[in-house]
C-alpha positions as CSV (number, residue, x, y, z in Angstrom):
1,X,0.0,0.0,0.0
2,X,1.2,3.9,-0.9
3,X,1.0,6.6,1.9
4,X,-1.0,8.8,0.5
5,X,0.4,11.6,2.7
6,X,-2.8,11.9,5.1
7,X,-2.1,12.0,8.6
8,X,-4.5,10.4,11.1
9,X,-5.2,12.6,13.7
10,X,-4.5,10.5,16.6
11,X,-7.5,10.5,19.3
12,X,-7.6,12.7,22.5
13,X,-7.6,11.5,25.6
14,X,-10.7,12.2,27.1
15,X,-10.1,15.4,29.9
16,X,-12.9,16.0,32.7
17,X,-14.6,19.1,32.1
18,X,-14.9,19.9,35.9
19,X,-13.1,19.0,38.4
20,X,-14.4,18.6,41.9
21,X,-12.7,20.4,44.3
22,X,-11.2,18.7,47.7
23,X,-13.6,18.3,50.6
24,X,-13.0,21.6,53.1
25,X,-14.1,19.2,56.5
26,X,-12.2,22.3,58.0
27,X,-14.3,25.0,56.5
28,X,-18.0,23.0,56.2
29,X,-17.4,22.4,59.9
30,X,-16.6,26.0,61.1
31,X,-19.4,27.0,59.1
32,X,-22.2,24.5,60.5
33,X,-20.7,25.8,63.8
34,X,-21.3,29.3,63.3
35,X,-24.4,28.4,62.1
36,X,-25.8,26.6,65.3
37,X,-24.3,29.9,67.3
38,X,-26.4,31.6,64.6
39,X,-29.9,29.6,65.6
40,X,-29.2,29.5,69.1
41,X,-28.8,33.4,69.0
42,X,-31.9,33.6,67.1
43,X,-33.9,31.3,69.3
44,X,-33.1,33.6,72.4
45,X,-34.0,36.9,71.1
46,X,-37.6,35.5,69.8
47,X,-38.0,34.2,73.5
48,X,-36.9,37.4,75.1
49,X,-39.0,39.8,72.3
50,X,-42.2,37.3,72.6
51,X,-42.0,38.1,76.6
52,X,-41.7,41.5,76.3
53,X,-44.5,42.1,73.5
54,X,-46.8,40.2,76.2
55,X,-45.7,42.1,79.0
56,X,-46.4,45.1,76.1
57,X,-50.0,43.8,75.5
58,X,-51.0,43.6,79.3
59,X,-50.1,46.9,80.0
60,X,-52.4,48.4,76.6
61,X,-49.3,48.9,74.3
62,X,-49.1,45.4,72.4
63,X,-48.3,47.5,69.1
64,X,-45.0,47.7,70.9
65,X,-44.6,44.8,70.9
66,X,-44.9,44.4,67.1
67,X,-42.8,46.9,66.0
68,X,-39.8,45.5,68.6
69,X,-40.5,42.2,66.2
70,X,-40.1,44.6,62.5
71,X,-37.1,46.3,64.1
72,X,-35.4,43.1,65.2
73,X,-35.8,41.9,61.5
74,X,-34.7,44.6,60.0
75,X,-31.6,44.9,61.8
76,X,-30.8,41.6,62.8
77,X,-27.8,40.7,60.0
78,X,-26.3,43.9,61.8
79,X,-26.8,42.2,65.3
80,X,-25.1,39.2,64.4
81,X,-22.4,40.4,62.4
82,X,-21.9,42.8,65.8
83,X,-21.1,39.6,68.0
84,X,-18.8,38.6,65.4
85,X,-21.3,35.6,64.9
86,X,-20.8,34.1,60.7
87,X,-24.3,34.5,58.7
88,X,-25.4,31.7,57.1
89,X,-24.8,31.8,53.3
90,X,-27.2,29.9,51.5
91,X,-30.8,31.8,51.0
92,X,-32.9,28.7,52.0
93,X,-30.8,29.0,55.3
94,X,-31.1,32.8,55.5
95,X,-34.9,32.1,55.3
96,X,-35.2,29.3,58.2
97,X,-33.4,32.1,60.7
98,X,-36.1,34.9,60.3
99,X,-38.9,31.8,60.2
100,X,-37.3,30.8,63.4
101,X,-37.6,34.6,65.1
102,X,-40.9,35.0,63.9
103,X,-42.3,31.6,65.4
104,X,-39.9,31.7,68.6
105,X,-41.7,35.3,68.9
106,X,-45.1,34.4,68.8
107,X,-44.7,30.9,70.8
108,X,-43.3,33.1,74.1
109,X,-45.9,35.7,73.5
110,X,-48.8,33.2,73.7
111,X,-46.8,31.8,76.7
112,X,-46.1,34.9,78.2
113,X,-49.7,35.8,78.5
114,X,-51.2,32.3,80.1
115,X,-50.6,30.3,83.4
116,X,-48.3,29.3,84.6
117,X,-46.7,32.2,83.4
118,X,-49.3,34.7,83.9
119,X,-52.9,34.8,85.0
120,X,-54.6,37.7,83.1
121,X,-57.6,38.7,85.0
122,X,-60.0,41.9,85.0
123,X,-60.9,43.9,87.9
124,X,-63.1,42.0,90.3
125,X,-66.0,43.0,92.2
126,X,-66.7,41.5,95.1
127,X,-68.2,42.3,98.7
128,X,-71.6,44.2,97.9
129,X,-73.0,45.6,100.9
130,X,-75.7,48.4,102.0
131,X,-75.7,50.8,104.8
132,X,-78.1,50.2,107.4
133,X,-78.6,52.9,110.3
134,X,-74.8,54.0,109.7
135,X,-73.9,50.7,109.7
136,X,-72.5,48.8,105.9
137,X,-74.0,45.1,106.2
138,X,-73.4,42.3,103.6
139,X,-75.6,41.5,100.9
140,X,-76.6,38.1,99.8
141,X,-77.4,36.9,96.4
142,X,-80.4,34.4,96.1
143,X,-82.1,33.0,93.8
144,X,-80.6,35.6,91.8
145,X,-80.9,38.7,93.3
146,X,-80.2,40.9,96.6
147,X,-82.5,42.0,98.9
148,X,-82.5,45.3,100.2
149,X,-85.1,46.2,103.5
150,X,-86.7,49.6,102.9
151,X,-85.6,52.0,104.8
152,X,-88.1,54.6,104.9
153,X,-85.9,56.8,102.4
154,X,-85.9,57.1,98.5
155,X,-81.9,56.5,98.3
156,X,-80.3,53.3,99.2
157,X,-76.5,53.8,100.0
158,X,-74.3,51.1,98.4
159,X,-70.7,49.9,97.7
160,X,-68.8,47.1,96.6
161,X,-64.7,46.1,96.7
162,X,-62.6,46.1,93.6
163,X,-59.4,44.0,93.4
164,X,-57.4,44.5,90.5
165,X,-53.9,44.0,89.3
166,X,-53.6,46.3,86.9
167,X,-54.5,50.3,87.3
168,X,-58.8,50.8,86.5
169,X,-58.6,53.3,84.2
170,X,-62.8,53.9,84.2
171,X,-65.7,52.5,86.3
172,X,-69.2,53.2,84.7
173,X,-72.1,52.8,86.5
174,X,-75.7,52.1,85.0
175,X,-79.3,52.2,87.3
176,X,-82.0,50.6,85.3
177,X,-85.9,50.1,86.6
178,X,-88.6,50.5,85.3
179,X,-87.6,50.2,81.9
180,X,-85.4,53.3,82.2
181,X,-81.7,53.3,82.4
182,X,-79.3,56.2,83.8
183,X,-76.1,57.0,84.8
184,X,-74.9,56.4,88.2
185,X,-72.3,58.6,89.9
186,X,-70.3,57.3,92.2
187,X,-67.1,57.9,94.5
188,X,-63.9,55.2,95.7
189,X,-61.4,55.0,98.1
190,X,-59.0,52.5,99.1
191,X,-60.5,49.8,96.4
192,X,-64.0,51.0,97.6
193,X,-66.6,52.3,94.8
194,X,-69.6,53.9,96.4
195,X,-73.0,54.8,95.0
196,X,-76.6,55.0,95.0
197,X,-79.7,53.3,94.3
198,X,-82.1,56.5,93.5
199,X,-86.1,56.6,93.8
200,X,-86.5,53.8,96.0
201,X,-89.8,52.2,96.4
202,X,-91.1,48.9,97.8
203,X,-91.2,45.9,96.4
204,X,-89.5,47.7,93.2
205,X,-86.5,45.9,91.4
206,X,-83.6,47.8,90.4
207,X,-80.6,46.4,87.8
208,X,-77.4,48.0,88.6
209,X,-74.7,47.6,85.8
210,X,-71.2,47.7,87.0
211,X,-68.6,48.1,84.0
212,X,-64.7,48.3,85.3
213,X,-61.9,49.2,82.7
214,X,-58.3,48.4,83.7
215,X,-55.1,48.8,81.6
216,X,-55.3,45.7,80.2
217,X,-59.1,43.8,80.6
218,X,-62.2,45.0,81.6
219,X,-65.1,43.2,84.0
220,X,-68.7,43.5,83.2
221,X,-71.6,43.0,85.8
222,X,-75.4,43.1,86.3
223,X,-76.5,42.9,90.1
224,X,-80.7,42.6,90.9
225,X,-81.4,44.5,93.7
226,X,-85.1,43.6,95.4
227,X,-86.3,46.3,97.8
228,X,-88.4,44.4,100.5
C-alpha cells in the first residue's frame, strides 16, 4: 500500500470538564458551627422579644410589641455580624433564621400571657354591701338577686370592693328600673366604689350595671337588687 500523505489525527484522551474540588471538613465544619451559634442566637431573642411584647399587650401597648419584632428583623444581620457571629450563606438558610424569630416570637408571646406564666384577670367585684342605720351590712345573692329592707328613704346607700392588678382606668355605672336606664355617679377610696340606688320604692327591682376598665381587661356586671 502507498502513503497517500494523510495523517491520522490520533485521538484525544478524554479530559474532565470539571473538576471537583477537595472536601473543606475544615471549613464545612466551622461553618455549621457558626451556624448553630447563629440559631441559638436567634432562638433567644424570639423568647426574650415574645416576653416583652406580652408584658407590652397587658399593660395596653401590644403594638410595641410588634414593631420591637419589624425592628429586630430589619436589623438583625447587623446584630449578628456585631457579635462577630458568621451569617449563614445559602438563602434557603437565611430564610429558616427569620422563620425561626418570627415563630420563637409568637410561641413566648402566647406563653407569656397564660398560666403558669401569667394569669390575666380583669378587675373583680366583690363584697356588695348596703348601709343600714350608719352601719355597711353584707348582701346576699339568692335565687338571683339581693335584697334590700326599705328604709323609709328614697336612696339606698351602696358599695362594693374592687381588686385588681392592673391600674382601673374607668368605672361606669348604670341604674335601670322600670324600663329606664341612667347613669350612676359614684365615689372610691381605698379599692371602695360607692353609690346609690335613686327613687327607691317597695317591692320595686332595680338592675345596677357595673362596667370596670383596667389597663389591660375589663369586667362587666349586672346585680338585681329587690327592695323588701
Amino acid at each position: 500500500m502507498y502513503n497517500t500523505g494523510e495523517v491520522m489525527a490520533n485521538p484525544k484522551k478524554d479530559e474532565p470538564i470539571f473538576v471537583e474540588p477537595p472536601f473543606d471538613k475544615k471549613g464545612y465544619l466551622k461553618y455549621e458551627r457558626e451556624r448553630a451559634k447563629a440559631i441559638i442566637f436567634v432562638f433567644l431573642i424570639g423568647l426574650v422579644v415574645g416576653i416583652l411584647s406580652a408584658f407590652f399587650e397587658i399593660y395596653g401597648f401590644w403594638y410595641l410589641g410588634v414593631l420591637l419584632l419589624i425592628a429586630i428583623l430589619y436589623f438583625l444581620n447587623r446584630i449578628i455580624k456585631f457579635l462577630k457571629i458568621g451569617l449563614p450563606k445559602q438563602t434557603s438558610h437565611k430564610i429558616y433564621m427569620y422563620g425561626e424569630l418570627i415563630i420563637t416570637w409568637f410561641i413566648f408571646w402566647i406563653i407569656a400571657l397564660n398560666p403558669p406564666v401569667h394569669l390575666i384577670s380583669g378587675p373583680e367585684i366583690v363584697n356588695l354591701q348596703f348601709e343600714n342605720n350608719n352601719h355597711w351590712t353584707n348582701l346576699t345573692e339568692v335565687s338571683g338577686k339581693y335584697d334590700i329592707p326599705f328604709n323609709g328613704k328614697t336612696t339606698d346607700h351602696l358599695r362594693y370592693h374592687t381588686d385588681y392588678k392592673y391600674p382601673i382606668t374607668a368605672i361606669y355605672i348604670n341604674e335601670t328600673t322600670s324600663g329606664i336606664t341612667r347613669p350612676v355617679k359614684y365615689t372610691e377610696s381605698h379599692n371602695e366604689v360607692y353609690f346609690n340606688l335613686t327613687s327607691v320604692s317597695p317591692e320595686s327591682t332595680y338592675y345596677v350595671h357595673i362596667t370596670e376598665k383596667s389597663s389591660y381587661k375589663s369586667t362587666s356586671e349586672t346585680f338585681k337588687f329587690f327592695i323588701t
